[in-house]
C-alpha positions as CSV (number, residue, x, y, z in Angstrom):
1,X,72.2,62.4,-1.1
2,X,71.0,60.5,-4.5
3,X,69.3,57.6,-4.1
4,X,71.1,54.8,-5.2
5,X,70.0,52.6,-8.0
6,X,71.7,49.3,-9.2
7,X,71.0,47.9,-12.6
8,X,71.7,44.8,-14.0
9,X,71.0,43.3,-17.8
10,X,70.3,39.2,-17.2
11,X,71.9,37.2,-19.8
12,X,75.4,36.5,-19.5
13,X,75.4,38.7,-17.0
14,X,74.2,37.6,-13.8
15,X,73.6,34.2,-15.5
16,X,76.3,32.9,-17.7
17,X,73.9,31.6,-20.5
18,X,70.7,33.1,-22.2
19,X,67.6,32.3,-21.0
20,X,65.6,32.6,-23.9
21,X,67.3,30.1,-25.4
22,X,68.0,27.9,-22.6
23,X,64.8,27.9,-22.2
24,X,63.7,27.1,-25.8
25,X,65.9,23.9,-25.7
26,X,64.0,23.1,-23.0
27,X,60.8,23.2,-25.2
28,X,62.7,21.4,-27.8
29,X,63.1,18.3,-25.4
30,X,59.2,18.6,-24.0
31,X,58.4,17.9,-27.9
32,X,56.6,21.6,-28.5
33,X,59.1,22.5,-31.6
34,X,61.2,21.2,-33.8
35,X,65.1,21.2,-33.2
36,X,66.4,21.6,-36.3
37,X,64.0,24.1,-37.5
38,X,64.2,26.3,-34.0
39,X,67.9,26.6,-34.2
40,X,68.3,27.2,-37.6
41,X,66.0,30.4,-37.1
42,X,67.5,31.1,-33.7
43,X,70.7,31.2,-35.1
44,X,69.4,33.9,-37.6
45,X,68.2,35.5,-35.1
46,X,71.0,36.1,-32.8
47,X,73.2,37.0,-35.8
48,X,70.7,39.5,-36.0
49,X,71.2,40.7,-32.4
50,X,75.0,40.8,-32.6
51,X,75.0,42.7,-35.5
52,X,72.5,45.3,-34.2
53,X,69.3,45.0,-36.9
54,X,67.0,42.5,-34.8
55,X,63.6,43.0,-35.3
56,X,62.3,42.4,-31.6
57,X,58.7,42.7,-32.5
58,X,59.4,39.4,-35.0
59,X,61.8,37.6,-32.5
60,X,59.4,37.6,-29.5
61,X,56.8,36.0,-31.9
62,X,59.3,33.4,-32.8
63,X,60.8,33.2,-29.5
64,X,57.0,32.7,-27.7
65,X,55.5,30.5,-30.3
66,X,55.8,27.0,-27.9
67,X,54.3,28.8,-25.2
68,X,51.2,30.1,-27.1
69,X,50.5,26.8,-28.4
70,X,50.8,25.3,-25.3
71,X,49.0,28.0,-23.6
72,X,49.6,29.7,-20.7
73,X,48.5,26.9,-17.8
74,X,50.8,24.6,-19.1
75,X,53.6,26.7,-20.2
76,X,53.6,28.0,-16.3
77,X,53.9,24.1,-15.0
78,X,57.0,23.6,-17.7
79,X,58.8,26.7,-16.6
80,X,58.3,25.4,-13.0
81,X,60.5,22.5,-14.0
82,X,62.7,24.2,-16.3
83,X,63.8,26.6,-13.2
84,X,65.0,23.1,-11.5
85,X,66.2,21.4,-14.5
86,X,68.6,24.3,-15.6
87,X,68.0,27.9,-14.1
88,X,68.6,27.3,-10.6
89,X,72.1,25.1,-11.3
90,X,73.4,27.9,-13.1
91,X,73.2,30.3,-10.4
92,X,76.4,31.4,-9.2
93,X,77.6,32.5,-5.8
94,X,79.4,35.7,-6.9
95,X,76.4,36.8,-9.0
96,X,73.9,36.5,-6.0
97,X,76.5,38.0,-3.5
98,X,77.0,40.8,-6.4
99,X,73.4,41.8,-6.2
100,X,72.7,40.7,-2.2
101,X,76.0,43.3,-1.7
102,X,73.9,46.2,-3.6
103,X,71.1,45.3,-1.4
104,X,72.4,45.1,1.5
105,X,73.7,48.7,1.0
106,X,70.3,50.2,0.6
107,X,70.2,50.4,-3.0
108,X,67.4,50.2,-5.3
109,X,68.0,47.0,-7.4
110,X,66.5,46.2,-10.9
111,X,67.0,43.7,-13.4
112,X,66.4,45.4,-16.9
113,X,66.3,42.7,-19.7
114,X,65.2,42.2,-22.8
115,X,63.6,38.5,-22.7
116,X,60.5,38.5,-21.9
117,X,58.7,38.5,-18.8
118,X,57.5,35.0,-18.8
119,X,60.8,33.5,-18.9
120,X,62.5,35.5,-16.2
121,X,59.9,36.8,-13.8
122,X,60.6,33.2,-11.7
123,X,64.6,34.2,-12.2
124,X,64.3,37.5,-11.0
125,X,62.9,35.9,-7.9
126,X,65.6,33.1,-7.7
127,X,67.8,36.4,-7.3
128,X,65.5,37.9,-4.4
129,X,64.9,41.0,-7.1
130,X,61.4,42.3,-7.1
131,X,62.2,45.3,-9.7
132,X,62.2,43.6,-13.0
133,X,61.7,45.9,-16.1
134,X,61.5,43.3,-19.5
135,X,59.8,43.2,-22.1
136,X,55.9,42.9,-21.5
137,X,54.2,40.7,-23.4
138,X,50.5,41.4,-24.8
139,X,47.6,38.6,-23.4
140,X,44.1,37.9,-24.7
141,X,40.7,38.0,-22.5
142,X,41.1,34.4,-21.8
143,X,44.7,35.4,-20.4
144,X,46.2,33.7,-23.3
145,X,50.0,35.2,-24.9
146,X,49.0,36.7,-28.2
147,X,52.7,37.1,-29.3
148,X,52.9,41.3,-29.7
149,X,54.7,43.3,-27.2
150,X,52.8,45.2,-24.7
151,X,54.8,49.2,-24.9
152,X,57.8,49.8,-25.3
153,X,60.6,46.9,-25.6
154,X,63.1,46.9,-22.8
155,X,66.3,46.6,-25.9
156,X,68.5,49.0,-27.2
157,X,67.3,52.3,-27.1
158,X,64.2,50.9,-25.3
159,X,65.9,50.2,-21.7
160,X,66.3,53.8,-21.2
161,X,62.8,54.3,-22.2
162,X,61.9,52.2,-20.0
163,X,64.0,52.8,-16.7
164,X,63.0,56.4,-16.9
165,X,59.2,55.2,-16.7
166,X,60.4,53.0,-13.9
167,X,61.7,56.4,-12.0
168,X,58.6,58.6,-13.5
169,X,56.3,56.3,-11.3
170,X,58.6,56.8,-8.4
171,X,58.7,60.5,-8.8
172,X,62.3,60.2,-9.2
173,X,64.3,61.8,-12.8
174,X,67.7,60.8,-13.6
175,X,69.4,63.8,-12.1
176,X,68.2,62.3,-8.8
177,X,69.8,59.0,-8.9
178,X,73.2,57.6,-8.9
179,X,72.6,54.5,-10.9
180,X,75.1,51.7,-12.0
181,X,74.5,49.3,-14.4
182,X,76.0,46.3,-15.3
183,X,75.7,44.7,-18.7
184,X,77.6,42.2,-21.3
185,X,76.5,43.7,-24.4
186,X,76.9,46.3,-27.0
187,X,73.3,46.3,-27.4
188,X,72.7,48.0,-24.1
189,X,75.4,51.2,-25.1
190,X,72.1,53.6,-25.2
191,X,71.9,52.7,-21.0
192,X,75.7,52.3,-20.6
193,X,75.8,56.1,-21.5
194,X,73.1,56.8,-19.3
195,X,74.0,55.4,-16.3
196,X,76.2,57.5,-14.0
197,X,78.3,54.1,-13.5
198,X,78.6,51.6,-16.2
199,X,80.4,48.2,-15.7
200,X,81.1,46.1,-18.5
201,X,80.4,43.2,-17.1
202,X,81.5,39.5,-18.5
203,X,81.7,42.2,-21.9
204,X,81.6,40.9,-25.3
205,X,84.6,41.7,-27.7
206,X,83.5,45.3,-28.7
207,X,82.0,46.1,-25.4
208,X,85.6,44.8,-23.6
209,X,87.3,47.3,-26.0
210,X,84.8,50.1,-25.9
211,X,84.8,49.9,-22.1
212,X,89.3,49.8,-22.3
213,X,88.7,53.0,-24.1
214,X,86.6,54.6,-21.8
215,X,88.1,54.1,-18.8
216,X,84.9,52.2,-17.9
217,X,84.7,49.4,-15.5
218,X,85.4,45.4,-16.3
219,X,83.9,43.1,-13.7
220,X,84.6,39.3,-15.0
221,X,82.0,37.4,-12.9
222,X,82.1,34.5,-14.7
C-alpha cells in the first residue's frame, strides 16, 4: 500500500485569518512600524498575491523588516506573546480534529505554507505537526534574519518543489504516496494538480468555482 500523506496550506485554511498579517498588526501595536505606512504597502502586496504577480523575494523583505530590526532575541519573546494574544484563540476545534483525524489514521502530516518559518514554526506546534515545509528564511553568523530566502520558496510553483524534496529525503517519489492536500487558494493550483486528492478547502471565489468544475472536493471548515 502507498503511504499516506496529508497536506495542508495554513492561512485561511486551518486558521481562519493570515498569519503574516495577524502577526504584523501585532508589531504595529508593540510600536516596531508604522500603521499607516504597513498597511498601505500590505495592501499592495496582497493585491499582488490575489492577482498572481507577487514578488515573494520583495514581500518577505517587507514582511520581516520589524523582526530584523528588533532582532531575533526579541522578536522570539514577542511571538511568544503574540501566540497567546491571537494565535491560540483562533484555533478551532474542527481544524485540530481535521488534522488529529489524519493522524490518528497513520498518515504522514505536513503543513506546507508560504509565510515564513518564524511566524508559524510555534503554530505548527499549536497543531501537534512536526512536518512544516515554509519558506526558510536566510540568517547571519550572529544568527541574525538577513531578509533573503534560503532555497526555494514554498509559493506557487515552489510548494511542489518543495514537497518533492520533502519525499526525496525520505526516499519516497510521488508515485509512492497517496497525498491530499487541502488549500484555500488559487495560488497553490501547481499542488492542487499534484496531489492525488485535492480539497478546496474554505476556497476563494475562483478556487470554489475551479474545484465545482472539477468535481474536486469543498470542505467549509470555517
Amino acid at each position: 500500500m502507498k503511504k499516506k500523506i496529508a497536506l495542508f496550506d495554513l492561512d485561511h485554511t486551518l486558521i481562519p485569518f493570515d498569519s503574516d498579517y495577524e502577526w504584523n498588526e501585532f508589531t504595529i501595536a508593540l510600536g516596531w512600524r508604522d500603521g499607516g505606512e504597513f498597511r498601505r504597502a500590505n495592501e499592495a502586496f496582497f493585491a499582488q498575491y490575489r492577482d498572481g504577480t507577487l514578488n515573494i523575494h520583495e514581500y518577505v523583505r517587507f514582511a520581516t523588516q520589524a523582526i530584523r530590526e528588533q532582532g531575533a532575541t526579541e522578536s522570539i519573546a514577542a511571538h511568544a506573546r503574540f501566540m497567546e494574544a491571537v494565535v491560540l484563540k483562533g484555533l478551532q476545534k474542527q481544524a485540530l480534529d481535521l488534522v488529529q483525524g489524519h493522524q490518528q489514521a497513520g498518515d504522514a502530516v505536513v503543513i506546507v505554507t508560504a509565510t515564513n518559518e518564524f511566524v508559524t514554526r510555534p503554530i505548527a506546534d499549536a497543531f501537534g505537526v512536526h512536518e512544516l515545509i515554509a519558506i526558510e528564511l536566510v540568517r547571519d553568523a550572529q544568527g541574525e534574519y538577513t531578509g533573503d530566502i534560503l532555497g526555494t520558496p514554498s509559493f506557487r510553483e515552489g510548494k511542489v518543489t518543495r514537497v518533492e524534496a520533502w519525499l526525496a529525503a525520505r526516499d519516497l517519489k510521488w508515485q509512492d504516496v497517496e497525498t491530499t492536500f487541502y488549500s484555500d487558494s488559487m495560488n497553490d493550483l501547481p499542488l492542487l494538480d499534484r496531489a492525488t486528492h485535492p480539497v478546496a478547502t474554505n476556497p476563494d471565489e475562483r478556487l470554489r468555482q475551479l474545484a465545482t468544475e472539477r468535481g474536486w472536493r469543498i470542505l467549509d471548515l470555517f
